[in-house]
VOTITI-822322 format. One line per 4 residues: number of its first residue (from 1); for each residue y negated, x, z of C-alpha. Coordinates in nm, 4 decimals, padded with zeros to 6 digits, always signed. Each point is the difference from the previous one (the first is absolute). Example, Ala and Ser with C-alpha at 12.3 -4.5 7.8 and 13.67 -1.06 7.14 Angstrom:
<rs>
1	+00.4500/+01.2300/+00.7800 | -00.3440/+00.1370/-00.0660
</rs>
This chain:
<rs>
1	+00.0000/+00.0000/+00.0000 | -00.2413/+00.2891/+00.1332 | +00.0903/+00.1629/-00.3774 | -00.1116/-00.2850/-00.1698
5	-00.2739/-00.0239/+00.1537 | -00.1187/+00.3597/-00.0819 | +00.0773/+00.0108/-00.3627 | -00.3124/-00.2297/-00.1087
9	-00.1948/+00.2613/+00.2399 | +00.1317/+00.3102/-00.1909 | -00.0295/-00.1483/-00.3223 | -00.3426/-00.0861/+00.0454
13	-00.0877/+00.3851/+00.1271 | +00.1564/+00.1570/-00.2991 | -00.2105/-00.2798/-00.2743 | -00.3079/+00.1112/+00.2228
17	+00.0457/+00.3917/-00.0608 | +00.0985/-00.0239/-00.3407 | -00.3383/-00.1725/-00.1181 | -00.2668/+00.2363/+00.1900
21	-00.1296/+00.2234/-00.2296 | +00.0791/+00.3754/+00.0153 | -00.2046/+00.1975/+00.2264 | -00.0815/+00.3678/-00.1513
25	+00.2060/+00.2472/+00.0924 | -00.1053/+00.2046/+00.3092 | -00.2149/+00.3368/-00.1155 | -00.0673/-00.1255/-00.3363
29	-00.3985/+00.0048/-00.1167 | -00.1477/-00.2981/-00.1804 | -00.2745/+00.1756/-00.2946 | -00.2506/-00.2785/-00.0564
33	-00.1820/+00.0114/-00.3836 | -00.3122/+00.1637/+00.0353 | -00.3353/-00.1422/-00.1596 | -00.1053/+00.1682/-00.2747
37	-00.3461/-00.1235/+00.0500 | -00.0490/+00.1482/+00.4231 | -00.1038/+00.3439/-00.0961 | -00.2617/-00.0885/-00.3054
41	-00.3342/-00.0637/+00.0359 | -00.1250/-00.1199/-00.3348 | -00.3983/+00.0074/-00.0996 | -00.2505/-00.2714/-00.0255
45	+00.0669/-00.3188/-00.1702 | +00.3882/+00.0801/+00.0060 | +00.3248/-00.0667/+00.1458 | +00.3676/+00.1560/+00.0173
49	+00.2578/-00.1772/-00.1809 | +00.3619/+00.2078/+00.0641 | -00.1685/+00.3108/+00.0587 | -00.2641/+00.0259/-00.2666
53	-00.3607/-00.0826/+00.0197 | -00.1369/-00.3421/-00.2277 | -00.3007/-00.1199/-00.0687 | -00.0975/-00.3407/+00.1792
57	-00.0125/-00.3279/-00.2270 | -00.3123/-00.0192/-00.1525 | -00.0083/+00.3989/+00.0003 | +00.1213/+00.2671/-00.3474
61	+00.0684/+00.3366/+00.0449 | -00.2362/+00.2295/-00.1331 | +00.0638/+00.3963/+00.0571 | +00.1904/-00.0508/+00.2944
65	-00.2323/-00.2104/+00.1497 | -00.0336/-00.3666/-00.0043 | -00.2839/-00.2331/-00.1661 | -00.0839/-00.3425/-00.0671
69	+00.1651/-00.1707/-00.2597 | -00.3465/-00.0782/-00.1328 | -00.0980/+00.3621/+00.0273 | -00.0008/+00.2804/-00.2793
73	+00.1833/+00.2890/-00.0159 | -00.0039/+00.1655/-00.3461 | -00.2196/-00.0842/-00.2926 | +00.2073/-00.2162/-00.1874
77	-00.0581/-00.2723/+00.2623 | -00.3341/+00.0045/-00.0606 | -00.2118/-00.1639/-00.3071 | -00.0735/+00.2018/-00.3072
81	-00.3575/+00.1528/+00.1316 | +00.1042/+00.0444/+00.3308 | +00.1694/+00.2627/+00.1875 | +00.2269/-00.0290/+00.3876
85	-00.2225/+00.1922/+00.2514 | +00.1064/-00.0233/+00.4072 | +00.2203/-00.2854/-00.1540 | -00.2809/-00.2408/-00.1235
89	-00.0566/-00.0582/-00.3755 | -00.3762/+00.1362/-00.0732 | -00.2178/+00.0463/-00.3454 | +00.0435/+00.2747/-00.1508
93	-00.3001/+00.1359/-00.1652 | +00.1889/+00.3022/-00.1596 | +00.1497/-00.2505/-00.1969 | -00.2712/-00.1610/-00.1715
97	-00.1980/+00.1623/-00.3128 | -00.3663/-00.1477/+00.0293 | -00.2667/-00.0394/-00.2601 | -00.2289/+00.2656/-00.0876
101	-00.2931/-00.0245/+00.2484 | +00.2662/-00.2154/+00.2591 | +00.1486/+00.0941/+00.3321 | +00.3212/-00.1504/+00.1639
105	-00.0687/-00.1891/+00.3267 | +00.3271/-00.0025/+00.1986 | -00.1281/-00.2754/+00.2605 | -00.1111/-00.2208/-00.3699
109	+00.3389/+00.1322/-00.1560 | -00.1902/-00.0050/-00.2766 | -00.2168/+00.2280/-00.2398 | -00.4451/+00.0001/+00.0584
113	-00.2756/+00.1173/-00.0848 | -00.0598/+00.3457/+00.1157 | -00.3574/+00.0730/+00.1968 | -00.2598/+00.0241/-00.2268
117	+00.1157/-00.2277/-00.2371 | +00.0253/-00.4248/-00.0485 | +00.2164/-00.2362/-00.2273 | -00.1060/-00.1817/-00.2705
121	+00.1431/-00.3230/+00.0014 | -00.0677/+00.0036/-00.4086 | +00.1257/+00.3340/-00.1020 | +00.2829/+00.0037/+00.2768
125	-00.0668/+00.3450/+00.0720 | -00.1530/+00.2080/+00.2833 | -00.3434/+00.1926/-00.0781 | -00.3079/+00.1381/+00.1829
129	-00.2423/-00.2259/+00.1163 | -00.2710/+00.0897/-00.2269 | +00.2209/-00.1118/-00.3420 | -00.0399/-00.2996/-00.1169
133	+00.3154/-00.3118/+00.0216 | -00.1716/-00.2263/-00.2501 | -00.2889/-00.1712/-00.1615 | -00.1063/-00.1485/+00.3315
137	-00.0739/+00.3686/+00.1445 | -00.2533/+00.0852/-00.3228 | -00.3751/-00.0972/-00.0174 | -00.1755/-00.1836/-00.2574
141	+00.2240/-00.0062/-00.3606 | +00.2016/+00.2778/+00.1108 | +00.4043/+00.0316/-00.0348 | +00.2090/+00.1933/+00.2117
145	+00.1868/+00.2379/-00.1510 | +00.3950/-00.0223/+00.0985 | +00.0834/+00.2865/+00.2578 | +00.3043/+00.2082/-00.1296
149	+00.2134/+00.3394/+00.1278 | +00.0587/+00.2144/-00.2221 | +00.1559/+00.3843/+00.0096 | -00.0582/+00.3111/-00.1922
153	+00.3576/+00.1146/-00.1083 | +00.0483/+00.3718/-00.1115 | +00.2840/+00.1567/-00.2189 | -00.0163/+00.3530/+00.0234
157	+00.2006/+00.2287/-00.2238 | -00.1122/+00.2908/-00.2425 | -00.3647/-00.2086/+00.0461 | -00.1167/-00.3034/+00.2662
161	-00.0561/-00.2863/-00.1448 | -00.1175/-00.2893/+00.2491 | -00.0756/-00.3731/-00.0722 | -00.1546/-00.2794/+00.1936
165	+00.2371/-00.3322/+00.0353 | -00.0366/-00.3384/+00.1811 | +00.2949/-00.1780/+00.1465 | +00.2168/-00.1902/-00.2461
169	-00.1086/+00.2199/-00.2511 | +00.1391/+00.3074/-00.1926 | -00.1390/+00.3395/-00.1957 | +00.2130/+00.2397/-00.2139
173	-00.0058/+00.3644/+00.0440 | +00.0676/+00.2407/-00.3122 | +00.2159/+00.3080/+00.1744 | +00.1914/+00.2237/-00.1468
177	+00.0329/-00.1722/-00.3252 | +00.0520/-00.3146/+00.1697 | -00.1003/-00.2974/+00.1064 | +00.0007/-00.1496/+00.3284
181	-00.1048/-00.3199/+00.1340 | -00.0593/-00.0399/+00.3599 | -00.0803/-00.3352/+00.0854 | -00.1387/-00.0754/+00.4091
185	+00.1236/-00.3136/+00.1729 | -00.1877/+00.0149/+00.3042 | -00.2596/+00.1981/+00.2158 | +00.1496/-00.0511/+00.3987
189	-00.1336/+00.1335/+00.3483 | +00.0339/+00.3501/+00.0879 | -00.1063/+00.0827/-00.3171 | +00.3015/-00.0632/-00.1778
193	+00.0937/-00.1198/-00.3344 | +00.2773/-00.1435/-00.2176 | +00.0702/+00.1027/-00.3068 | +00.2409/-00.0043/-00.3214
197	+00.0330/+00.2521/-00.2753 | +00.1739/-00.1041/-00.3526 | +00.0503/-00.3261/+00.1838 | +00.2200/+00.1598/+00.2083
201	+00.1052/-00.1053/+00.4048 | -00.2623/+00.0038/+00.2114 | -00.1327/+00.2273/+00.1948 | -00.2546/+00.1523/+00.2611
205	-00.2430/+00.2051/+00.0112 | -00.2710/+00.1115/+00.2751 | -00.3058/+00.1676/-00.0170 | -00.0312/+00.3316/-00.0912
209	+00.3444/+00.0484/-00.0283 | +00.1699/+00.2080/-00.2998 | +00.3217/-00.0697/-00.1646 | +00.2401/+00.1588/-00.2580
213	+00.0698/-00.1922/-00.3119 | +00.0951/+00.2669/-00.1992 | +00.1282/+00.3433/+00.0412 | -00.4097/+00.0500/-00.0913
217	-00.1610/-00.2893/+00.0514 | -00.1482/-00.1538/+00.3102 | -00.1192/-00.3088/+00.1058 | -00.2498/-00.0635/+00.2610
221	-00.2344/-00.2963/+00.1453 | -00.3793/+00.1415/-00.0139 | -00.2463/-00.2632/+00.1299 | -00.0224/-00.3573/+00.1072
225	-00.2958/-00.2208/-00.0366 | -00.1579/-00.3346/-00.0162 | -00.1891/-00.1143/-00.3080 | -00.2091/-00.3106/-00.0227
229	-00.1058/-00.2616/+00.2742 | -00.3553/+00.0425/-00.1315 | -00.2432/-00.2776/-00.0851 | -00.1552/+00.0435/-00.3875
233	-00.1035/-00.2092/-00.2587
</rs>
Protein backbone atom coordinates (compact mmCIF):
# COMPACT_ATOMS: atom_id res chain seq x y z
CA UNK A 1 0.00 0.00 0.00
CA UNK A 2 2.89 2.41 1.33
CA UNK A 3 4.52 1.51 -2.44
CA UNK A 4 1.67 2.63 -4.14
CA UNK A 5 1.43 5.36 -2.60
CA UNK A 6 5.03 6.55 -3.42
CA UNK A 7 5.14 5.78 -7.05
CA UNK A 8 2.84 8.90 -8.14
CA UNK A 9 5.45 10.85 -5.74
CA UNK A 10 8.55 9.53 -7.65
CA UNK A 11 7.07 9.83 -10.87
CA UNK A 12 6.21 13.25 -10.41
CA UNK A 13 10.06 14.13 -9.14
CA UNK A 14 11.63 12.57 -12.13
CA UNK A 15 8.83 14.67 -14.88
CA UNK A 16 9.94 17.75 -12.65
CA UNK A 17 13.86 17.29 -13.26
CA UNK A 18 13.62 16.31 -16.66
CA UNK A 19 11.90 19.69 -17.85
CA UNK A 20 14.26 22.36 -15.95
CA UNK A 21 16.49 23.66 -18.24
CA UNK A 22 20.25 22.87 -18.09
CA UNK A 23 22.22 24.91 -15.82
CA UNK A 24 25.90 25.73 -17.34
CA UNK A 25 28.37 23.67 -16.41
CA UNK A 26 30.42 24.72 -13.32
CA UNK A 27 33.79 26.87 -14.48
CA UNK A 28 32.53 27.54 -17.84
CA UNK A 29 32.58 31.53 -19.01
CA UNK A 30 29.60 33.00 -20.81
CA UNK A 31 31.36 35.75 -23.76
CA UNK A 32 28.57 38.26 -24.32
CA UNK A 33 28.69 40.08 -28.16
CA UNK A 34 30.32 43.20 -27.80
CA UNK A 35 28.90 46.55 -29.40
CA UNK A 36 30.58 47.60 -32.15
CA UNK A 37 29.35 51.06 -31.65
CA UNK A 38 30.83 51.55 -27.42
CA UNK A 39 34.27 52.59 -28.38
CA UNK A 40 33.38 55.21 -31.43
CA UNK A 41 32.75 58.55 -31.07
CA UNK A 42 31.55 59.80 -34.42
CA UNK A 43 31.62 63.78 -35.42
CA UNK A 44 28.91 66.29 -35.67
CA UNK A 45 25.72 65.62 -37.37
CA UNK A 46 26.52 61.74 -37.31
CA UNK A 47 25.85 58.49 -35.85
CA UNK A 48 27.41 54.81 -35.68
CA UNK A 49 25.64 52.24 -37.49
CA UNK A 50 27.72 48.62 -36.85
CA UNK A 51 30.83 50.30 -36.26
CA UNK A 52 31.09 52.94 -38.93
CA UNK A 53 30.26 56.55 -38.73
CA UNK A 54 26.84 57.92 -41.01
CA UNK A 55 25.64 60.93 -41.70
CA UNK A 56 22.23 61.90 -39.90
CA UNK A 57 18.95 62.03 -42.17
CA UNK A 58 18.76 65.15 -43.70
CA UNK A 59 22.75 65.23 -43.70
CA UNK A 60 25.42 64.02 -47.17
CA UNK A 61 28.79 63.33 -46.72
CA UNK A 62 31.08 65.70 -48.05
CA UNK A 63 35.05 65.06 -47.48
CA UNK A 64 34.54 63.16 -44.54
CA UNK A 65 32.43 65.48 -43.04
CA UNK A 66 28.77 65.81 -43.08
CA UNK A 67 26.44 68.65 -44.74
CA UNK A 68 23.01 69.49 -45.41
CA UNK A 69 21.31 67.84 -48.01
CA UNK A 70 20.52 71.31 -49.34
CA UNK A 71 24.14 72.29 -49.07
CA UNK A 72 26.95 72.29 -51.86
CA UNK A 73 29.84 70.46 -52.02
CA UNK A 74 31.49 70.50 -55.48
CA UNK A 75 30.65 72.70 -58.41
CA UNK A 76 28.49 70.62 -60.28
CA UNK A 77 25.77 71.20 -57.66
CA UNK A 78 25.81 74.54 -58.26
CA UNK A 79 24.17 76.66 -61.33
CA UNK A 80 26.19 77.40 -64.41
CA UNK A 81 27.72 80.97 -63.09
CA UNK A 82 28.16 79.93 -59.78
CA UNK A 83 30.79 78.24 -57.91
CA UNK A 84 30.50 75.97 -54.03
CA UNK A 85 32.42 78.19 -51.52
CA UNK A 86 32.19 77.13 -47.44
CA UNK A 87 29.33 74.93 -48.99
CA UNK A 88 26.93 77.74 -50.22
CA UNK A 89 26.34 78.30 -53.97
CA UNK A 90 27.71 82.06 -54.71
CA UNK A 91 28.17 84.24 -58.16
CA UNK A 92 30.92 83.81 -59.67
CA UNK A 93 32.27 86.81 -61.32
CA UNK A 94 35.30 84.92 -62.92
CA UNK A 95 32.79 83.42 -64.89
CA UNK A 96 31.18 86.13 -66.60
CA UNK A 97 32.80 88.11 -69.73
CA UNK A 98 31.33 91.78 -69.44
CA UNK A 99 30.93 94.44 -72.04
CA UNK A 100 33.59 96.73 -72.91
CA UNK A 101 33.35 99.66 -70.43
CA UNK A 102 31.19 97.00 -67.84
CA UNK A 103 32.13 95.51 -64.52
CA UNK A 104 30.63 92.30 -62.88
CA UNK A 105 28.74 92.99 -59.61
CA UNK A 106 28.71 89.72 -57.62
CA UNK A 107 25.96 91.00 -55.02
CA UNK A 108 23.75 92.11 -58.72
CA UNK A 109 25.07 88.72 -60.28
CA UNK A 110 25.02 90.62 -63.05
CA UNK A 111 27.30 92.79 -65.44
CA UNK A 112 27.30 97.24 -64.86
CA UNK A 113 28.48 100.00 -65.71
CA UNK A 114 31.93 100.60 -64.55
CA UNK A 115 32.66 104.17 -62.58
CA UNK A 116 32.90 106.77 -64.85
CA UNK A 117 30.63 105.61 -67.22
CA UNK A 118 26.38 105.36 -67.71
CA UNK A 119 24.02 103.19 -69.98
CA UNK A 120 22.20 104.25 -72.68
CA UNK A 121 18.97 102.82 -72.67
CA UNK A 122 19.01 103.50 -76.76
CA UNK A 123 22.35 102.24 -77.78
CA UNK A 124 22.38 99.41 -75.01
CA UNK A 125 25.83 100.08 -74.29
CA UNK A 126 27.91 101.61 -71.46
CA UNK A 127 29.84 105.05 -72.24
CA UNK A 128 31.22 108.13 -70.41
CA UNK A 129 28.96 110.55 -69.24
CA UNK A 130 29.86 113.26 -71.51
CA UNK A 131 28.74 111.05 -74.93
CA UNK A 132 25.74 111.45 -76.10
CA UNK A 133 22.63 108.30 -75.89
CA UNK A 134 20.36 110.01 -78.39
CA UNK A 135 18.65 112.90 -80.00
CA UNK A 136 17.17 113.96 -76.69
CA UNK A 137 20.85 114.70 -75.24
CA UNK A 138 21.70 117.23 -78.47
CA UNK A 139 20.73 120.99 -78.64
CA UNK A 140 18.90 122.74 -81.22
CA UNK A 141 18.83 120.50 -84.82
CA UNK A 142 21.61 118.49 -83.72
CA UNK A 143 21.93 114.44 -84.06
CA UNK A 144 23.86 112.35 -81.95
CA UNK A 145 26.24 110.48 -83.46
CA UNK A 146 26.02 106.53 -82.47
CA UNK A 147 28.88 105.70 -79.89
CA UNK A 148 30.96 102.66 -81.19
CA UNK A 149 34.36 100.52 -79.91
CA UNK A 150 36.50 99.94 -82.13
CA UNK A 151 40.34 98.38 -82.04
CA UNK A 152 43.46 98.96 -83.96
CA UNK A 153 44.60 95.38 -85.04
CA UNK A 154 48.32 94.90 -86.16
CA UNK A 155 49.89 92.06 -88.35
CA UNK A 156 53.42 92.22 -88.11
CA UNK A 157 55.70 90.22 -90.35
CA UNK A 158 58.61 91.34 -92.78
CA UNK A 159 56.53 94.99 -92.31
CA UNK A 160 53.49 96.15 -89.65
CA UNK A 161 50.63 96.71 -91.10
CA UNK A 162 47.74 97.89 -88.61
CA UNK A 163 44.01 98.64 -89.33
CA UNK A 164 41.21 100.19 -87.40
CA UNK A 165 37.89 97.82 -87.04
CA UNK A 166 34.50 98.19 -85.23
CA UNK A 167 32.72 95.24 -83.77
CA UNK A 168 30.82 93.07 -86.23
CA UNK A 169 33.02 94.15 -88.74
CA UNK A 170 36.10 92.76 -90.66
CA UNK A 171 39.49 94.15 -92.62
CA UNK A 172 41.89 92.02 -94.76
CA UNK A 173 45.53 92.08 -94.32
CA UNK A 174 47.94 91.41 -97.44
CA UNK A 175 51.02 89.25 -95.70
CA UNK A 176 53.26 87.33 -97.17
CA UNK A 177 51.53 87.00 -100.42
CA UNK A 178 48.39 86.48 -98.72
CA UNK A 179 45.41 87.49 -97.66
CA UNK A 180 43.92 87.48 -94.37
CA UNK A 181 40.72 88.53 -93.03
CA UNK A 182 40.32 89.12 -89.43
CA UNK A 183 36.97 89.92 -88.58
CA UNK A 184 36.21 91.31 -84.49
CA UNK A 185 33.08 90.08 -82.76
CA UNK A 186 33.23 91.95 -79.72
CA UNK A 187 35.21 94.55 -77.56
CA UNK A 188 34.70 93.05 -73.57
CA UNK A 189 36.03 94.39 -70.09
CA UNK A 190 39.53 94.05 -69.21
CA UNK A 191 40.36 95.11 -72.38
CA UNK A 192 39.73 92.10 -74.16
CA UNK A 193 38.53 91.16 -77.50
CA UNK A 194 37.09 88.39 -79.68
CA UNK A 195 38.12 87.69 -82.75
CA UNK A 196 38.08 85.28 -85.96
CA UNK A 197 40.60 84.95 -88.72
CA UNK A 198 39.56 83.21 -92.24
CA UNK A 199 36.30 82.70 -90.40
CA UNK A 200 37.90 80.50 -88.32
CA UNK A 201 36.84 79.45 -84.27
CA UNK A 202 36.88 82.08 -82.16
CA UNK A 203 39.15 83.40 -80.21
CA UNK A 204 40.68 85.95 -77.60
CA UNK A 205 42.73 88.38 -77.49
CA UNK A 206 43.84 91.09 -74.74
CA UNK A 207 45.52 94.15 -74.91
CA UNK A 208 48.84 94.46 -75.82
CA UNK A 209 49.32 91.01 -76.10
CA UNK A 210 51.40 89.32 -79.10
CA UNK A 211 50.70 86.10 -80.75
CA UNK A 212 52.29 83.70 -83.33
CA UNK A 213 50.37 83.00 -86.44
CA UNK A 214 53.04 82.05 -88.44
CA UNK A 215 56.47 80.77 -88.02
CA UNK A 216 56.97 84.86 -88.94
CA UNK A 217 54.08 86.47 -88.42
CA UNK A 218 52.54 87.95 -85.32
CA UNK A 219 49.45 89.15 -84.26
CA UNK A 220 48.82 91.64 -81.65
CA UNK A 221 45.85 93.99 -80.20
CA UNK A 222 47.27 97.78 -80.34
CA UNK A 223 44.64 100.25 -79.04
CA UNK A 224 41.06 100.47 -77.97
CA UNK A 225 38.85 103.43 -78.33
CA UNK A 226 35.51 105.01 -78.50
CA UNK A 227 34.37 106.90 -81.58
CA UNK A 228 31.26 108.99 -81.80
CA UNK A 229 28.64 110.05 -79.06
CA UNK A 230 29.07 113.60 -80.38
CA UNK A 231 26.29 116.03 -81.23
CA UNK A 232 26.73 117.58 -85.10
CA UNK A 233 24.64 118.62 -87.69
Amino acid sequence: MRLKLLLPVISLFLLVACTQTPTTPTGETVIEEKNPCSDITCNKNQHCVNGNCVCDDGFKNCDDKCIKETDCCTNKECEKDEVCKDNKCIFDCEKILCQYNEVCDEDLKKCVCKPGTRFCEYQKKCFEFDKCCDNYDCEGNKKCIITKFSVNICFEGEQTACKWVGENSFVYFNMFGKRYKFALDKIYANNEIKYSIDDATLQRLKLRERIKLQPRLYLYLQEIKEIGGICEY
